[in-house]
N, C-alpha and C positions, 0 to 999 in steps of 0.2 A: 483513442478508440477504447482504450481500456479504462477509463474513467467512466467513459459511456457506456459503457457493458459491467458496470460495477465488478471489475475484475481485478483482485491482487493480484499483484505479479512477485515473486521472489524469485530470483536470479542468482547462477553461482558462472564465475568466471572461471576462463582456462590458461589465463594468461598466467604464466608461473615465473615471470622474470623479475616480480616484487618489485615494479614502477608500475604505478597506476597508468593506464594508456586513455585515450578518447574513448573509447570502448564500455572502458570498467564507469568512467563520469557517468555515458550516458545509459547504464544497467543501474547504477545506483540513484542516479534520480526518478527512472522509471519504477523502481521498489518501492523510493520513500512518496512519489504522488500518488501510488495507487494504496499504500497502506503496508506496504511488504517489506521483505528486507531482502540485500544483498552478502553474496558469499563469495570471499576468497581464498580459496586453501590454494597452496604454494607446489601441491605436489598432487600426482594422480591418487595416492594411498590418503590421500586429506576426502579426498570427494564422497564419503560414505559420511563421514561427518558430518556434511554442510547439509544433505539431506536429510542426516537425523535430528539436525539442528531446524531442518523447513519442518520436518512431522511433528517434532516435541511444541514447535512454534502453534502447529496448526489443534493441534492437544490439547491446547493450555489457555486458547484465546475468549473475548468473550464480544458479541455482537451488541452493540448499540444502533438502535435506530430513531433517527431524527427526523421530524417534522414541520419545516420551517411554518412559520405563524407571521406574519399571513403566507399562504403557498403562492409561489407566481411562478405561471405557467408561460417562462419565458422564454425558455430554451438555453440560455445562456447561463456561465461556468457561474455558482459562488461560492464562495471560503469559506472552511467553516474549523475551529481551533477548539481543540478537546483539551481540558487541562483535569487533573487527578487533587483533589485539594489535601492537602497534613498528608502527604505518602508517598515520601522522597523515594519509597521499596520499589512504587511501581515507575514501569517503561509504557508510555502509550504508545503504539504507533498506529496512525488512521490515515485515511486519506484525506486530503489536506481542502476537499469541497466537494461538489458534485454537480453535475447538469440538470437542470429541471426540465419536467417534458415541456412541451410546445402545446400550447391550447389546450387538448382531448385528446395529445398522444399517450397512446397506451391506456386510457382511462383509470377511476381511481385515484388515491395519493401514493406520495414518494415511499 
């Protein structure tokens, strides 16, 4: 639903017993499909961090938007791989595809 609502998600976990749980997997895969990232500070005096660490993310990013060529209006998921060419400095993170509408939903392109 969050891919379909072109929604990042960034998540910070509470679990502070430094084992990753079923929990923490399924926060961290839901951040890296939508484009976001995941937080774990070990302690409640950690948790100002991790949201300074979501603001300064949200500060610093920059929006790319894509067009597939040809468009098809299928409805269905496809992939799509962002690479940075000569500039080992930078971190991409995006989401990893998107839905296309269905026929004339929502009218317009992506």
């Amino acid at each position: 639903m969050a891919q379909r609502a072109d929604t990042v998600l960034y998540t910070i976990s509470t679990n502070i017993s430094h084992i990753e749980t079923d929990g923490d997997k399924v926060m961290r895969y839901f951040a890296e499909q939508t484009g976001g990232a995941s937080f774990f500070p070990f302690q409640a005096s950690d948790l100002n961090q991790s949201f300074e660490n979501i603001a300064n993310e949200l500060r610093h990013q920059y929006n790319l938007f894509y067009g597939p060529d040809p468009l098809k209006n299928d409805g269905l998921y496809h992939r799509v791989q962002i690479k940075v060419k000569r500039r080992g400095d930078v971190a991409v993170r995006a989401r990893k595809g998107y839905y296309a509408r269905r026929g004339n939903e929502g009218g317009g392109t992506l």
